[in-house]
Each structure stands twice: as structure tokens, then as C-alpha cells.
C-alpha positions in Angstrom: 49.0 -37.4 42.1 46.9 -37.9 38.9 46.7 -34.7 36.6 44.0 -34.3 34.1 43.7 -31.8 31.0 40.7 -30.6 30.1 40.8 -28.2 27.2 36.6 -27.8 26.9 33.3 -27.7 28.1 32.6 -30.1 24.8 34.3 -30.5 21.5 33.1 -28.3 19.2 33.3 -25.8 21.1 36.4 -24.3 20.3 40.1 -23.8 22.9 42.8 -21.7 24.0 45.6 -22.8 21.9 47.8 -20.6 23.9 46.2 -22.3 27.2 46.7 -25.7 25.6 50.1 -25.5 25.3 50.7 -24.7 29.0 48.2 -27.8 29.9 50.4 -29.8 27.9 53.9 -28.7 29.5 52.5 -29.2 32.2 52.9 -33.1 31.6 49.2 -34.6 32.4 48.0 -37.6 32.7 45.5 -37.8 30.5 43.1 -35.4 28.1 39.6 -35.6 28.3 36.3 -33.5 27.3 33.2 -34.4 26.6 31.8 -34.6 22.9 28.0 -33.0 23.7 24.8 -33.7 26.4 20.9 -33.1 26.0 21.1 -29.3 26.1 20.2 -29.1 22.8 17.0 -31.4 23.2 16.1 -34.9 21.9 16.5 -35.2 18.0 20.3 -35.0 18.3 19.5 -38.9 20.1 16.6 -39.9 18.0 18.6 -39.5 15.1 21.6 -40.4 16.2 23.8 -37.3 14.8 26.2 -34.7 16.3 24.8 -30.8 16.8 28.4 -29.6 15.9 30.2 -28.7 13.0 32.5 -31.7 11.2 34.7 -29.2 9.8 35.0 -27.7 13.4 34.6 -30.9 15.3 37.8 -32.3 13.0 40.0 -29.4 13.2 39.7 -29.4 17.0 39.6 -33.3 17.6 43.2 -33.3 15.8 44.6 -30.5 18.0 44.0 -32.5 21.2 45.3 -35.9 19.0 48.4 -33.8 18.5 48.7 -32.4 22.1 48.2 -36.1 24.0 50.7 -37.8 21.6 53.4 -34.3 22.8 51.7 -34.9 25.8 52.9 -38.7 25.9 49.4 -39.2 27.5 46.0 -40.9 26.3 42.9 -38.8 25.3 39.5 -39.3 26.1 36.2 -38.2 24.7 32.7 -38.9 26.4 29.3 -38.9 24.9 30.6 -38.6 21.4 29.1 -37.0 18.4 26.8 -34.6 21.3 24.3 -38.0 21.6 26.3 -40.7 22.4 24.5 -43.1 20.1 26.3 -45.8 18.6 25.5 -44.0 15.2 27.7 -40.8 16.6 30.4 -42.7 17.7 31.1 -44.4 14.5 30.5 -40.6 12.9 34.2 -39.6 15.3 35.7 -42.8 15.0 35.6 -42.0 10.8 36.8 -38.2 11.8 39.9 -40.4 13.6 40.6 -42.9 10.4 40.2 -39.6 8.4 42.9 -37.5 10.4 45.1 -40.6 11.0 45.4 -41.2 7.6 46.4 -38.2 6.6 49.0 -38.1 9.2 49.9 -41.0 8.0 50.1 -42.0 11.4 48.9 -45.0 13.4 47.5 -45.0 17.4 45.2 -47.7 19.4 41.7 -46.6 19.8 39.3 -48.0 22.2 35.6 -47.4 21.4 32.9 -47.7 24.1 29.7 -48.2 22.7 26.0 -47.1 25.3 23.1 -48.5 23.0 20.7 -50.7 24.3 18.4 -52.7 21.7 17.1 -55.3 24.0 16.2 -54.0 27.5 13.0 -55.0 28.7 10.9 -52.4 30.9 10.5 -54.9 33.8 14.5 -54.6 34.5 14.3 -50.6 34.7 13.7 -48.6 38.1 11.8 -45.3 37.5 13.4 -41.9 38.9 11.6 -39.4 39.9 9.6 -38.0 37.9 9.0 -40.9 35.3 6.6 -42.1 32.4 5.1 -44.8 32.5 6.8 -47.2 30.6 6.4 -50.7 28.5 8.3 -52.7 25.9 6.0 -51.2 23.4 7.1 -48.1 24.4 11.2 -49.0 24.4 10.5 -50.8 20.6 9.8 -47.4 19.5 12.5 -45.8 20.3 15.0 -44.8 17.7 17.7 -44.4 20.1 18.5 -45.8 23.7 22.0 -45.1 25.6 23.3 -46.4 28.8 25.0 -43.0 30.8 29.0 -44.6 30.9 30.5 -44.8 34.3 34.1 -44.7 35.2 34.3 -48.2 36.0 34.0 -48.7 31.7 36.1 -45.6 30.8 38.9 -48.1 32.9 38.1 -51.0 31.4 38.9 -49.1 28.0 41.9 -47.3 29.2 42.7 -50.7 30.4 43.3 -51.7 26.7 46.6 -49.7 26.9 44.4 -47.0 24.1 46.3 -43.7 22.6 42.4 -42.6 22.3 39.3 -43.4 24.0 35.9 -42.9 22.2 33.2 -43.1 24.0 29.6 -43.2 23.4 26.9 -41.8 26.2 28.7 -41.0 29.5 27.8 -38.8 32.6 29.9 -35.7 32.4 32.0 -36.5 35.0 32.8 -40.2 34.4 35.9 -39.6 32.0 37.7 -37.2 34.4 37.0 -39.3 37.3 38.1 -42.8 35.9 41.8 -42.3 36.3 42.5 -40.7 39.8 39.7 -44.0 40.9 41.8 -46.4 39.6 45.2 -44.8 40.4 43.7 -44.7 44.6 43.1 -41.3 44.8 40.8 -40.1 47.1 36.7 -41.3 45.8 35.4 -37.9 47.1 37.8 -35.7 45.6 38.1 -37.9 42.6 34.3 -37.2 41.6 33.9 -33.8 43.4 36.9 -32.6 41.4 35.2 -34.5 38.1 32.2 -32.5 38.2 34.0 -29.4 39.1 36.1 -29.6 35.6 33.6 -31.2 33.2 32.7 -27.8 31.7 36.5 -26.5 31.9 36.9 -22.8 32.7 32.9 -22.7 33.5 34.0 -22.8 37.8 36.4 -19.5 36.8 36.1 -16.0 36.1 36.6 -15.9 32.1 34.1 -18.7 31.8 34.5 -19.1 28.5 38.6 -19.6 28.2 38.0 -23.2 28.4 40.9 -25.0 29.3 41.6 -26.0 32.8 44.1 -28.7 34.9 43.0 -30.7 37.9 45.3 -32.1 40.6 44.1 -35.0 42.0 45.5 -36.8 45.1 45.2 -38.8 48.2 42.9 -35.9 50.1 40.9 -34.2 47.6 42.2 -32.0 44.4 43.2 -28.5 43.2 42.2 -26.7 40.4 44.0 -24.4 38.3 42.9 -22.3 35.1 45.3 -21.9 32.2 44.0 -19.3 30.2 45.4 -15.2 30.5 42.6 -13.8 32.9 41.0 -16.9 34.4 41.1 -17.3 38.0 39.9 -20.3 40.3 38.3 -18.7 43.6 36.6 -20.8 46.3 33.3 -19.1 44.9 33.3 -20.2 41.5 34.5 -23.8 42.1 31.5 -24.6 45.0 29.2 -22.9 42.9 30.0 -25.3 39.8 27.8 -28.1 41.9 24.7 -26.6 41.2 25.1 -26.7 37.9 23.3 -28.8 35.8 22.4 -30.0 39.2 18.7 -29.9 41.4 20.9 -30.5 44.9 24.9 -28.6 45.5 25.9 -31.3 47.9 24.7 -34.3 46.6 25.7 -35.4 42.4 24.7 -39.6 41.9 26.5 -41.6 39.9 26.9 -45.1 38.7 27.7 -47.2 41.9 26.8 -44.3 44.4 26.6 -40.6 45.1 29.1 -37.7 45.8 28.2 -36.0 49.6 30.2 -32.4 48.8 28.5 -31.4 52.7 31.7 -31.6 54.5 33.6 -30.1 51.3 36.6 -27.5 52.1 37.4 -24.2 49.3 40.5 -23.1 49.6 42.9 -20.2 47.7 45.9 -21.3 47.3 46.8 -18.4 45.5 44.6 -15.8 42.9 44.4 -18.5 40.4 44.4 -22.0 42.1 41.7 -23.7 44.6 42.3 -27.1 47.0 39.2 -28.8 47.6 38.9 -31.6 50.3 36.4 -33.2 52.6 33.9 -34.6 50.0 33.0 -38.2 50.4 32.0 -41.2 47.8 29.0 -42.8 49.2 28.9 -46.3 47.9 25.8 -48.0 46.5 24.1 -50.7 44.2 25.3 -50.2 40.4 23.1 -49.1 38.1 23.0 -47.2 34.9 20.7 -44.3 33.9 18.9 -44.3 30.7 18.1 -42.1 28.1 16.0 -43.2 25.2 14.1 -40.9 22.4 11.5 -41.5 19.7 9.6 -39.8 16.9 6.4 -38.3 17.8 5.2 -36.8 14.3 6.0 -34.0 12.3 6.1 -30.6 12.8 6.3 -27.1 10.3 6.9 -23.3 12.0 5.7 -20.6 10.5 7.1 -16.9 11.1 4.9 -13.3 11.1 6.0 -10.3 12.6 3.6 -7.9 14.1 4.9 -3.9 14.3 1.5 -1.9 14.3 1.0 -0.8 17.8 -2.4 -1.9 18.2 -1.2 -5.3 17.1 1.3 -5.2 19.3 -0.7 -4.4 22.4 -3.3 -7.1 21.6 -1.0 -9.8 20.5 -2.5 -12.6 22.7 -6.1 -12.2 21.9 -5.3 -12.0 18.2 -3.3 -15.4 18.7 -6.0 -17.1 20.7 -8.8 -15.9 17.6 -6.6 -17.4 15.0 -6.2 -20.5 17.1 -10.1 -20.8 17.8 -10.8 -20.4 14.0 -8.1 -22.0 12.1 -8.5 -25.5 14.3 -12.5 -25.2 13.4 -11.6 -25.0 10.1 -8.8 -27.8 10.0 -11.2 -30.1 11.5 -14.2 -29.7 9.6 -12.1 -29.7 6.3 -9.3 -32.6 7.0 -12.0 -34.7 9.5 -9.3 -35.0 12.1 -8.6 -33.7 15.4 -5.1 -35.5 15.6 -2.8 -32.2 15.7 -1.6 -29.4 17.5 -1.5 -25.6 16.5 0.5 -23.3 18.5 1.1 -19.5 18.5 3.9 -18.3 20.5 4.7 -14.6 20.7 8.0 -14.0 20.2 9.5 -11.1 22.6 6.8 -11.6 25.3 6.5 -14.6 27.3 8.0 -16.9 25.0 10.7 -18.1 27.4 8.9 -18.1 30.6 5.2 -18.2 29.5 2.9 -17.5 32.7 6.3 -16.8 34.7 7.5 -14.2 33.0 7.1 -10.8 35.6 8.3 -8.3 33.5 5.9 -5.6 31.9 5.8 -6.0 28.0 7.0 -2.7 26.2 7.6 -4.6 23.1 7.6 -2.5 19.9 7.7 -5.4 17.4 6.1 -8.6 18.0 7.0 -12.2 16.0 4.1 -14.8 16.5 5.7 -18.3 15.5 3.1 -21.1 14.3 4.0 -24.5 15.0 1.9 -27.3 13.8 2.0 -30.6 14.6 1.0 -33.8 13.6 1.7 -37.9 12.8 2.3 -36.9 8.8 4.1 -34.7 6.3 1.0 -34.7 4.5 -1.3 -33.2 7.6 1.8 -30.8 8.9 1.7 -29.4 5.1 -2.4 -29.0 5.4 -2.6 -27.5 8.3 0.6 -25.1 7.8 -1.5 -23.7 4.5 -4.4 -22.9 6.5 -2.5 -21.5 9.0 -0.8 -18.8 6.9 -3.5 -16.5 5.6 -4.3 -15.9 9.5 -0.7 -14.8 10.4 -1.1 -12.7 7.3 -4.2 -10.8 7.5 -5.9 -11.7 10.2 -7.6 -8.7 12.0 -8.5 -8.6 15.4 -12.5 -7.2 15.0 -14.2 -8.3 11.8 -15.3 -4.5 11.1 -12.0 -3.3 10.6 -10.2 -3.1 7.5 -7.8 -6.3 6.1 -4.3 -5.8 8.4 -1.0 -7.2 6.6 1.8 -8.9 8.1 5.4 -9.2 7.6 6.8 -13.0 6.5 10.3 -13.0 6.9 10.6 -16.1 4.4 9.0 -17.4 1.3 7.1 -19.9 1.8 6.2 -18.9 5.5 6.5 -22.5 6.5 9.4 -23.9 6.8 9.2 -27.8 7.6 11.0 -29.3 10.4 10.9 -33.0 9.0 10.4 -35.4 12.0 10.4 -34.5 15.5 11.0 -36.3 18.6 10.6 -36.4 22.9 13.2 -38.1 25.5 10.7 -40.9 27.3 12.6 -42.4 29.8 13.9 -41.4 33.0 14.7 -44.6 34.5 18.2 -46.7 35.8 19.3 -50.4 35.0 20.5 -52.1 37.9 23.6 -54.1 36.2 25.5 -57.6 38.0 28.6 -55.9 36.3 29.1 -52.9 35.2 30.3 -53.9 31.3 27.2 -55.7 31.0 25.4 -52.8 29.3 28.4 -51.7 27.5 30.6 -53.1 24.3 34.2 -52.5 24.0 36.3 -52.4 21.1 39.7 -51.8 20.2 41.6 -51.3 16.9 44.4 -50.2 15.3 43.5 -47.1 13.5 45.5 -45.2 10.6 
């Protein structure tokens, strides 16, 4: 049997001390959570930073140091710094000297590193749906990550590491990596890999965090830690379609999980064995994600409380649009921008989807302009702003006036960026997109 810890959906996030404790009396095998993902959108990649706290990310990276050296057990952290980028990883390994060093203490760190700077778009395969891609295309991105396997999270934990840092990995790959090379069973080993990668998310008290996971020869049990959380055959299934288009079918690096034949049972109120998923071999290959800069962008915020406002919020938007771009392109002789007015309380989550009837009684319109410069971004905002502030909706009436929350009303965003790939590298090995280090750190 392997056991695996896993104190949080991501670091950063915060954990139950109180759970942690039993997790580590429990003896595991090894610690591991994941250090972020793409929720958050793509300018954590193109700039190659974190989303989360360094005072928080520290205080809880050396509570899970301390609990796998009580533990007598290595730790592991995917997708570091939320991104994965190279940049990030180097931004936990310096959290690691930092905390080390004032522990005065000394452990063997293994860092995985996911960024590609010389792929060529011939040697990618397109998922569906994909851009259209070419090597101009893959030169302008800022930042380009390989998604980690388990196949490298083993060739680190290979180096006989205290600590594993690794750059972009799929969610699943640092729980699976162990109970695949110890000869547990594949199914179960991945099945029970994406059924822990958020922690307590496939339990009642969701949010408790911390979690164990049994894995063995048939398939794997899991079993919350926290006061209140309970495993149920329910919960755990359900954690498939998470983050997830299909429930029975999750692909991975070198294959997919087939959950079809998959078995929920209560061992108790608090624990669930799963068996009967199946590891469906296949070529190796590695998916990609890669972001660049696509201009600038500024926001501007008005807030609309008159009724008759209120009620005609989206022709007022689309009169400001029609007029403001008119006047942006005959005064700054470019059409190379975008203007957009999003109203803030209806439809501005779901757009043409959204089926519930409005009965809003304040409004806020955001403005978001955007553009390849500063300079146009700036333009643009200013002639943006008197609109959001008096604009009325019938040219008889008399001069309205809007609330700005902030002083100036715009507020710059600096660069912004898309993801542009969604495409897989076939690899001959599966370390030949990856680099491996390993040092001494303290």
C-alpha cells in the first residue's frame, strides 16, 4: 500500500492544522499539493509570477516542510508559483533557501523545470479546439510550459529529494507518481490521483482541505481528516467531472484513465474504496500551454442608480459605444482598439445566457479599452470617461451625473495577455522536454 497526504486544493490556500496533524500520524508516504493552475487566466503564465500571497505562500510551504520531515516522508509540489514557469519555480525555490536558512537546516531539493524555448510548431499535434499555429506565433510567447507527467515527478523522487519542486504539472501527476512506481494498481493509481488533487473538494466540508488516499493493488480508498468531512460514494464519482468535459474518461501523458467500470463504496461514514478503473496505455506526449501579450488594456468604473438609467442600461451602453469609437477614430486616425461596456449586475457573467429577469436597483457599467500601446489605452480611456459620466440617453434631456467609485476613473491594467495553444508534443522519452535539478539547499 502507498499512502499519500494531501493537505490542499493548492498552496496558498490555507489548511487544517488540526487535520494535518492526523495526516501526519498517520505515517504517509509522501506530501503533495499542487502550487496553482489556469483558473485565474493567462497573465499569471505570461509573466511568469504566482497569484498567491509570499507571506501566505511561505508560512504554509514551511508547515508542510515541517510535517514531511515529522513525517519522515518527501514532499511534493506541482505547478509551482500557480504558473509553473521556470520564473515561478525559481520564485519557491528562493521561499525554500529562505526558510531553510533560517532553520538553519539543510534538505535535498529536486527541481523540475516545464519551459520550452525551442519547440517548433511542426512537432505539435492540435487538440480540439486549436489555433492555428506557427513558429512566429511560439517566438512571441513570453511563456511556454510542458504539463509534467508522473513518469518525471519519479525521475525527481528518484534523486532520493526531501522536497520536490515542480514546475507545470497536470493535477494529478504528483499524487499518481508514487503508487505507479511502487506497482500499484494504474487505474486506481490515476482515478484516485484526480479524485484527491483538490483535497476535501470530493467531501462534504469542501473546503477542510486535507485528505489521505490509500492506494493498493485493486484500486484506493479515500478518507477525510478534517472534524465534519465525510467521503460518500457521491462526492468522490462526482469529483471526475470536475475540471473535466467527460466523468469517465481523464487523458494524461502516456494514456487515458477509463473510470466506466469504476466501483463507490462506503466503507464507513467517512471513508470510500474505489476499484475497477482501468489505465489505457498510449503514445507519450505532453500538452502545452503557452501565453503572450496582446496589448494593453485600462477599466473604467460608473455606477448607474436612477431607475430610468437602470432600466435602459444597454441602449445607453450601445450609444456611448457608437459615439465614443466615432470620435476615437476620427481624432487618433486609428481603428486598432477595442471599447467595451459591460453592465455589471446583469448579464455580465453569462451575457446572452443569462435567463433570469433583471430587477437590478443599481447598475455598474465597466469600460474596458484596449489597445497595442499605453499611449492609445490612455487616449482612448479619456474619451471614454465624460460618457460614463454624463452621458444621457435622449439628447433633450437634461445633463445626468454618474457615480466614479475611484479617482482617476481609469485605472490601467499594464499589459495583458491570451493562452494560444492548445496542442501536445509527442516526446521519444518522457524527460526530453523536462530539466532536472538537484541541490543541496540551506
Amino acid at each position: 500500500m502507498t499512502r499519500i497526504l494531501i493537505p490542499s486544493g493548492a498552496l496558498g490556500l490555507g489548511y487544517d492544522k488540526t487535520a494535518l496533524e492526523r495526516g501526519i500520524a498517520a505515517k504517509p508516504d509522501l506530501i503533495a499539493i499542487d502550487g496553482g493552475s489556469t483558473d485565474s487566466g493567462p497573465s499569471y503564465l505570461g509573466r511568469g509570477v504566482s497569484k498567491y500571497s509570499r507571506a501566505s505562500t511561505k508560512i504554509e510551504w514551511a508547515g508542510l516542510i515541517d510535517a514531511a520531515q515529522r513525517a519522515g516522508c518527501p514532499l511534493v509540489i506541482g505547478t509551482a508559483g500557480t504558473c509553473g514557469a521556470d520564473s515561478a519555480v525559481d520564485w519557491l525555490v528562493g521561499i525554500t533557501e529562505e526558510i531553510l536558512r533560517e532553520r538553519g537546516a539543510t534538505l535535498r531539493v529536486a527541481i523540475l523545470k516545464s519551459g520550452q524555448t525551442e519547440i517548433k510548431a511542426a512537432a505539435l499535434a492540435p487538440l480540439h479546439p486549436a489555433p492555428e499555429i506557427d513558429d512566429a506565433l511560439l517566438a512571441d510567447c513570453t511563456n511556454i510550459v510542458a504539463l509534467a507527467g508522473a513518469e518525471q515527478i519519479q525521475a525527481a523522487l528518484d534523486t532520493g529529494a526531501d522536497i520536490v519542486i515542480a514546475g507545470r504539472t497536470t493535477d494529478t501527476a504528483i499524487i499518481a507518481a508514487l503508487p505507479l512506481q511502487r506497482g500499484c494498481h494504474p487505474g486506481g493509481a490515476w482515478h484516485g490521483a484526480k479524485i484527491g488533487e483538490c483535497g476535501a473538494l470530493c467531501a462534504t466540508n469542501p473546503q477542510s482541505g486535507v485528505i489521505l488516499v490509500d492506494f493498493d493493488a485493486e484500486g484506493f480508498t479515500v478518507t477525510p481528516l478534517a472534524d465534519g468531512a465525510h467521503a460518500t460514494p457521491h462526492t468522490v464519482s462526482a469529483h471526475m467531472l470536475y475540471e473535466n468535459s467527460d466523468p469517465f474518461i481523464l487523458y494524461e501523458p502516456g494514456g487515458h484513465l477509463d473510470v466506466t467500470g469504476a466501483h463507490y463504496d462506503a466503507l464507513d461514514d467517512r471513508r470510500v474504496r474505489v476499484t475497477g478503473s482501468q489505465w489505457v496505455p498510449g503514445r507519450y506526449s505532453v500538452k502545452l500551454e503557452g501565453a503572450r501579450r496582446v496589448g494593453y488594456q485600462s477599466v473604467l468604473l460608473t455606477l448607474l442608480r436612477d431607475r430610468r438609467y437602470v432600466e435602459n442600461a444597454p441602449a445607453w451602453c450601445d450609444d456611448i459605444l457608437t459615439k465614443c469609437r466615432a470620435k476615437a477614430e476620427a481624432r487618433l486616425g486609428t481603428d486598432a482598439f477595442e471599447i467595451e461596456l459591460r453592465i455589471i449586475g446583469r448579464d455580465a457573467t453569462l451575457g446572452a445566457l443569462e435567463n433570469r429577469a433583471n430587477g437590478a436597483v443599481e447598475l455598474g457599467v465597466m469600460g474596458i479599452v484596449t489597445a497595442q500601446t499605453p499611449e492609445l489605452v490612455d487616449e482612448i480611456g479619456k474619451m471614454l470617461n465624460p460618457y460614463l459620466l454624463h452621458h444621457p440617453l435622449t439628447p433633450e434631456e437634461e445633463q445626468p451625473t454618474f457615480a466614479f467609485p475611484f479617482s482617476p476613473a481609469e485605472i490601467e491594467r499594464g499589459e495583458i495577455y491570451e493562452f494560444c495553444l492548445n496542442h501536445v508534443l509527442p516526446l521519444e522519452h518522457p524527460m526530453d522536454a523536462f530539466r532536472l535539478e538537484v541541490r543541496e539547499i540551506g
